[in-house]
C-alpha positions in Angstrom: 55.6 -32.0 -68.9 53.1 -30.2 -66.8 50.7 -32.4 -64.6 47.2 -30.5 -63.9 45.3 -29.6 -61.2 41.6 -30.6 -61.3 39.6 -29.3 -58.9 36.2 -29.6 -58.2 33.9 -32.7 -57.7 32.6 -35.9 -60.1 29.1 -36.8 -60.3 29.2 -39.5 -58.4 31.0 -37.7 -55.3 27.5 -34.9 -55.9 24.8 -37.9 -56.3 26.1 -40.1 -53.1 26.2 -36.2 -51.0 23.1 -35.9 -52.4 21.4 -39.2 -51.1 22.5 -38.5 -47.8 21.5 -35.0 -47.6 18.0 -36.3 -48.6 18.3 -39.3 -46.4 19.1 -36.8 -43.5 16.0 -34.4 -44.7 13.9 -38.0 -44.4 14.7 -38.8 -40.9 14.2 -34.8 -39.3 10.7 -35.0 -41.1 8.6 -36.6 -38.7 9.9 -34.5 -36.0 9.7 -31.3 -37.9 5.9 -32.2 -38.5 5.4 -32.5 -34.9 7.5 -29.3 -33.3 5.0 -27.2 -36.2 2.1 -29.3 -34.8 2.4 -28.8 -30.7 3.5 -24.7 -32.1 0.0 -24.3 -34.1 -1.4 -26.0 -30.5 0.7 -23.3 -28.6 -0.2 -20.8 -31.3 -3.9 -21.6 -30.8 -4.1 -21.8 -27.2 -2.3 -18.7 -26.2 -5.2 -16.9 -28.0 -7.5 -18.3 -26.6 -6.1 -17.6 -23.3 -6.0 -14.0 -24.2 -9.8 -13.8 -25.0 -10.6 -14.4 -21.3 -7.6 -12.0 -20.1 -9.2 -9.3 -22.3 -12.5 -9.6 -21.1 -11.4 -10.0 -17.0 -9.3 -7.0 -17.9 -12.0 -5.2 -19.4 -14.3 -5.6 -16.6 -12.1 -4.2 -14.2 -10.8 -1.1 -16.1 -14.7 -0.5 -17.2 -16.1 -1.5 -13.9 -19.0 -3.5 -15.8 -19.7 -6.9 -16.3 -18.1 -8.0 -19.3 -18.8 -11.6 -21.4 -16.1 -13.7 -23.3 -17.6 -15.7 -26.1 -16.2 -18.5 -28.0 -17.4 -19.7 -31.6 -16.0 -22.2 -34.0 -13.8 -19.8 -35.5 -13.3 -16.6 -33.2 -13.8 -15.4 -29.7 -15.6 -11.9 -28.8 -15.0 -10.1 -25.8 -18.4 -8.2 -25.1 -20.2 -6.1 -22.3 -23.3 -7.8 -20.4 -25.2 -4.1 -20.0 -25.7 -2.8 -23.2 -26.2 -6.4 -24.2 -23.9 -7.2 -27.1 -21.7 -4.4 -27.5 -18.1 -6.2 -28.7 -15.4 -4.7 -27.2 -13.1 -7.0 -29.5 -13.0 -9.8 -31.4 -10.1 -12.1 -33.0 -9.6 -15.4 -34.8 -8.4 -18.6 -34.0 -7.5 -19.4 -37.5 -4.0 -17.5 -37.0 -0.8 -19.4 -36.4 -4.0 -22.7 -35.6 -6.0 -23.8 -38.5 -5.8 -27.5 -37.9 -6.1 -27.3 -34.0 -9.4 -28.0 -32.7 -10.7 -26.2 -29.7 -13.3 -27.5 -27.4 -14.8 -25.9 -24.6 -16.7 -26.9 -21.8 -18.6 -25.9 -18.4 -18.2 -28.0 -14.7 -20.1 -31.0 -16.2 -17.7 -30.8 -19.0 -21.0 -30.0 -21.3 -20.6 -27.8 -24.3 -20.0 -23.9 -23.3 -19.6 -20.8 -25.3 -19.6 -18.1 -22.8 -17.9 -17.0 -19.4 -18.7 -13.8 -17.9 -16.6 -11.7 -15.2 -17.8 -8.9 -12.6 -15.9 -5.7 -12.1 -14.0 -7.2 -9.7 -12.4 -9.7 -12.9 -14.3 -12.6 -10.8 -15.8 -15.3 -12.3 -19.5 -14.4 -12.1 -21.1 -17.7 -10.8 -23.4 -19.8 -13.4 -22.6 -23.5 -13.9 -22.6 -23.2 -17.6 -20.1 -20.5 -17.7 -16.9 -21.9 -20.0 -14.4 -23.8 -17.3 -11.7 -24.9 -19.3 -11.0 -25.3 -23.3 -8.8 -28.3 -24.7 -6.8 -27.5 -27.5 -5.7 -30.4 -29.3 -4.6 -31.5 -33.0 -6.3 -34.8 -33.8 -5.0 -35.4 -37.7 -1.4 -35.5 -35.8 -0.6 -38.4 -33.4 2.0 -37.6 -30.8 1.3 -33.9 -30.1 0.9 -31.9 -26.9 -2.8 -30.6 -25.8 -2.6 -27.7 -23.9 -5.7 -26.6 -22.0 -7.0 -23.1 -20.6 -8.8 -23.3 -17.5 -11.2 -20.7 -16.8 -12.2 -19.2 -13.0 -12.6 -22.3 -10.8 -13.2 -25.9 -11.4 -14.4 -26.7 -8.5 -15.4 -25.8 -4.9 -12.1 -26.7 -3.2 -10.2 -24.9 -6.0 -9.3 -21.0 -5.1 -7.9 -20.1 -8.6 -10.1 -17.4 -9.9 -8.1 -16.3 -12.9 -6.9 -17.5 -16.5 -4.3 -20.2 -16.6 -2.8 -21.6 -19.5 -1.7 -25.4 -18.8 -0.2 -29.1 -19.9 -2.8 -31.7 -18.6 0.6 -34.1 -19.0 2.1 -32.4 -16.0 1.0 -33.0 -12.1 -1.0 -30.5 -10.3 1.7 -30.2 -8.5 3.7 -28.6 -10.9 3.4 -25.3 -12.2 2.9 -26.2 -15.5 0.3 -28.8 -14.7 -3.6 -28.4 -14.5 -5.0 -27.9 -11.6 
């Protein structure tokens, strides 16, 4: 008599790997949904670190005075003399759509605009943009990253564009000034 061979698997062995494939999926979920959250925040605040870049950049290679503006949506880097003329503009809606981007000036009022001098200085003007938060609100437990614009204050010497985690110290390279 010949004894056979079966190979393969029974439904119950495929239903219980199942279960604890999805029970495993289940668990990794939450975190997923949070690494895609604080990378649309990364996403988002890397462009709107280069919109200031552009424009100090721009007023040093064009030896003008050149204005970055923000808007809900976009941010236009644009020369002060001709007014208006847009040297480039570009969304925040890539890699970002559910981020949320607030800027501000020294009071931490409302801003839209900052403006640099052919040297790429910070020209002076109290409502000039000093930093933008970018956060995700709809998702608890993320990272805000914030930009910081020229300098906060009169004891700060950063003049530049620095993209930052207001969780770090000030002391750390990574932290906000």
């Amino acid at each position: 008599m010949r004894h056979v061979l079966h190979r393969g698997f029974t439904l119950i062995e495929l239903l219980v790997a199942m279960t604890i494939g999805v029970l495993l999926l289940l668990m990794a979920m939450p975190g997923m949904v949070l690494w895609m959250s604080d990378n649309e925040i990364s996403v988002g605040a890397q462009s709107v670190a280069e919109g200031p870049r552009t424009a100090q950049a721009a007023a040093i290679s064009r030896n003008l005075n050149v204005q970055f503006v923000m808007s809900a949506s976009n941010w236009t880097v644009q020369m002060v003399d001709p007014p208006n003329t847009v040297l480039q503009t570009a969304p925040f809606i890539e890699g970002s759509r559910d981020v949320t981007f607030t800027a501000v000036d020294v009071t931490r009022a409302a801003a839209t605009t900052v403006s640099f001098n052919p040297l790429g200085q910070v020209i002076a003007n109290p409502t000039n943009i000093a930093r933008v938060d970018v956060t995700m609100p709809a998702v608890s437990g993320t990272r805000p990253l914030r930009v910081i614009v020229g300098n906060l204050s009169d004891t700060t010497t950063f003049y530049g564009v620095k993209l930052c985690d207001p969780a770090f110290p000030a002391t750390d390279p990574k932290g906000c000034p």
